[in-house]
N, C-alpha and C positions, 0 to 999 in steps of 0.2 A: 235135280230140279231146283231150281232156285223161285225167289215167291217175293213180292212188294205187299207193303203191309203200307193201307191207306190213312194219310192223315192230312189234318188241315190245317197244322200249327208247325211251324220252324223251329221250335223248341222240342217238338218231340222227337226230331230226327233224331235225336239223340239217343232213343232207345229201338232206334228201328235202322236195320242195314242199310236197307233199301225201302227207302220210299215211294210211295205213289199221293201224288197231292192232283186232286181234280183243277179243271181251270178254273172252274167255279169260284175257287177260295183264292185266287193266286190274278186273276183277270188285269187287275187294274195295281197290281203289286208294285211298288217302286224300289224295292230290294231282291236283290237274283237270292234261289234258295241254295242254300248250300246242304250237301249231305256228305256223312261218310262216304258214302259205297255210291252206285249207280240210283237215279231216281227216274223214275216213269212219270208222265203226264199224260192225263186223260183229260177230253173232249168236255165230260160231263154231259153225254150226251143223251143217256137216259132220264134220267131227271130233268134238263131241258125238255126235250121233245116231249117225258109224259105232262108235265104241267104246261109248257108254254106250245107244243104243236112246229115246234120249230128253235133253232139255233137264236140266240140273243145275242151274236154277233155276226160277222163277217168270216168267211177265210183270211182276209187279208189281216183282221186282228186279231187272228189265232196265230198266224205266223207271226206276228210280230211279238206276241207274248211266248212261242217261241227262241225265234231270233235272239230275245232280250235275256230270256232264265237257259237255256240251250240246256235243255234235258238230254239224259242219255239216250231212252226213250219218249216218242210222244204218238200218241194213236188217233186214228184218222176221226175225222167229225163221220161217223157212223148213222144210220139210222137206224134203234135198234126194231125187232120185229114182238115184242110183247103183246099181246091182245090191249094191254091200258094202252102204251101206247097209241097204237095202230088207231084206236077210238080216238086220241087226242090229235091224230093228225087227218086222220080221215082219210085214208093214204093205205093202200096192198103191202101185202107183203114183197109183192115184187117191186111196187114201186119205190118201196124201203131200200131194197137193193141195190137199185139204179141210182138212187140217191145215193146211196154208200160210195159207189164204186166211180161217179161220177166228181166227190167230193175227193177221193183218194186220187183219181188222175189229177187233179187241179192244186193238191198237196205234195205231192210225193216227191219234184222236182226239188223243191226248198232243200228237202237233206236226207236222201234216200238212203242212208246208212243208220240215220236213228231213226227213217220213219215206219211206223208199223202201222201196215195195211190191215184193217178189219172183213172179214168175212160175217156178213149178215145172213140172214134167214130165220125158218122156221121148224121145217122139217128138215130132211135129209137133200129131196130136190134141188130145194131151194140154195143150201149152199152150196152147192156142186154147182148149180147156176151162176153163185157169185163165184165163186173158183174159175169158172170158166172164162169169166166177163175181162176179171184181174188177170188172166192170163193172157187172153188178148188184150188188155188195154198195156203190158208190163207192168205190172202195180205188184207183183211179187216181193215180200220185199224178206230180208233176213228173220228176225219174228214178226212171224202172221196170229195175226188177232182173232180170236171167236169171238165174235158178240150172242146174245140173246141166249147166256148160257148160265148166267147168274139166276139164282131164284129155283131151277130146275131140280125135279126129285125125283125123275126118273131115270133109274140107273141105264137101264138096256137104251133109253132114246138117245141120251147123251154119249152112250158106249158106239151109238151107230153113227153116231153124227161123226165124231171124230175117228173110228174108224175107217170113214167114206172118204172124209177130209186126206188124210195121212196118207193113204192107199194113192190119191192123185197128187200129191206134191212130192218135186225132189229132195233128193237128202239132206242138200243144205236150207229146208226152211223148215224153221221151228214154231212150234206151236204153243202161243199162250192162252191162254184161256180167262175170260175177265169175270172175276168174284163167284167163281167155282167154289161150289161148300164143301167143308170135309167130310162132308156125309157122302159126296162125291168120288172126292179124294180119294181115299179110305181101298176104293179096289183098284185091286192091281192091273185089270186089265185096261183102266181108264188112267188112271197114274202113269203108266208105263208109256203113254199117246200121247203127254204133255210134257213141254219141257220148261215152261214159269206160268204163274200163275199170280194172280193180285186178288186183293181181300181189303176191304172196309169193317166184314162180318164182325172185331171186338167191338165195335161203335154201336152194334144192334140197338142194344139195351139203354144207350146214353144216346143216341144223335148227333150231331153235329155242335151241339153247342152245349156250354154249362149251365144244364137247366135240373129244377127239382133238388137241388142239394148235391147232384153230381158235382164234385171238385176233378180239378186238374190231378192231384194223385191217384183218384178212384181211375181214371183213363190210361193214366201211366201203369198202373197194373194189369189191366186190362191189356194193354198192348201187349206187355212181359208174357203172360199168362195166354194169350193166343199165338206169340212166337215158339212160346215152349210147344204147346200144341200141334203146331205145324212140323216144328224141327221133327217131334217123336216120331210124327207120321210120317216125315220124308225116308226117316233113318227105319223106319219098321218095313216099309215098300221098297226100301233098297236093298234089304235083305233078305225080303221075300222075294223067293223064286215063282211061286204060284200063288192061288188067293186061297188065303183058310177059308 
């Protein structure tokens, strides 16, 4: 399983393989980012949508800050289904999805080999619905996204979601999961459903920015330190056969 470890500074690529940098920090960037390894691009779509109720751009200038940085990956302008949310848009769950699914057909054409299609919802229904939509719309694409799956603590809903998910798609599409926690992780029978995975989760403690006496080394450790984390758990569930 391979994992993107979220950051918001170009200097920190440096201790991370594979990056995930939000548009959020990168929007209006006049320098392409460079990484060792492969980098992911997200939307920023929950944090838009839960404080502003909507995108604070266009599609047109999300592809062109594609266009410009050409990420390996970049994930579709989503709407996720979080209860804050949902309050901040005033907007269903399904109408969340429609949005999704409506924004991925209007996307996907730009570079369908690095673009990843997000599957929204809430329960189990719901994304078999957006499964369904993406299936007829063609919006399948090589890794498929779960949203609305960061934040969650319940082992068995999450075991069902992807479950359900996996069981209707073919072999060649992979499944990542965005800011899935290791407390998640951790079982095998949810491990074994995913194939990458992305995290912000070392940033918990500090935010986004250098505030309260947090230095740039305290972060840099931090990253070290939840890469260790990750690697031990990928390398303990690759050699588990079943769950202790």
């Amino acid at each position: 399983m391979e994992y993107f470890i979220g950051i918001d500074r170009q200097t920190f690529t440096e201790y991370v393989d594979q990056p995930m940098f939000s548009v959020r920090t990168i929007l209006n960037r006049k320098s392409r980012i460079k990484s060792k390894g492969k980098w992911f691009l997200d939307s920023g779509a929950f944090t838009y949508l839960k404080n502003d109720g909507k995108f604070p751009y266009t599609i047109g200038k999300y592809l062109s800050v594609v266009g410009f940085q050409k990420p390996d990956y970049w994930a579709c302008m989503d709407w996720c289904c979080e209860d804050t949310v949902l309050k901040s848009t005033g907007l269903s769950v399904l109408q969340h999805v429609g949005n999704t699914v409506e924004n991925g057909r209007q996307l996907i054409d730009f570079d369908k080999d690095s673009f990843v299609m997000v599957l929204q919802g809430w329960d189990v229904r719901d994304y078999l619905t957006c499964l369904d939509y993406c299936k007829d719309q063609g919006l399948l694409t090589e890794k498929l996204g779960i949203g609305t799956i960061c934040g969650r603590t319940d082992q068995k809903q999450v075991y069902d979601i992807l479950k359900s998910i996996k069981a209707e798609l073919p072999d060649w599409v992979k499944i990542h999961c965005f800011g899935l926690s290791l407390n998640l992780l951790k079982y095998k029978e949810i491990f074994d459903r995913i194939d990458s995975i992305d995290t912000f989760a070392w940033s918990r403690n500090f935010g986004l920015k250098l505030l309260n006496g947090v230095t740039k080394e305290m972060r840099i450790e931090a990253i070290k330190n939840y890469n260790r984390k990750l690697d031990d758990l990928i390398e303990k569930n690759n050699k588990q056969s079943v769950l202790n």
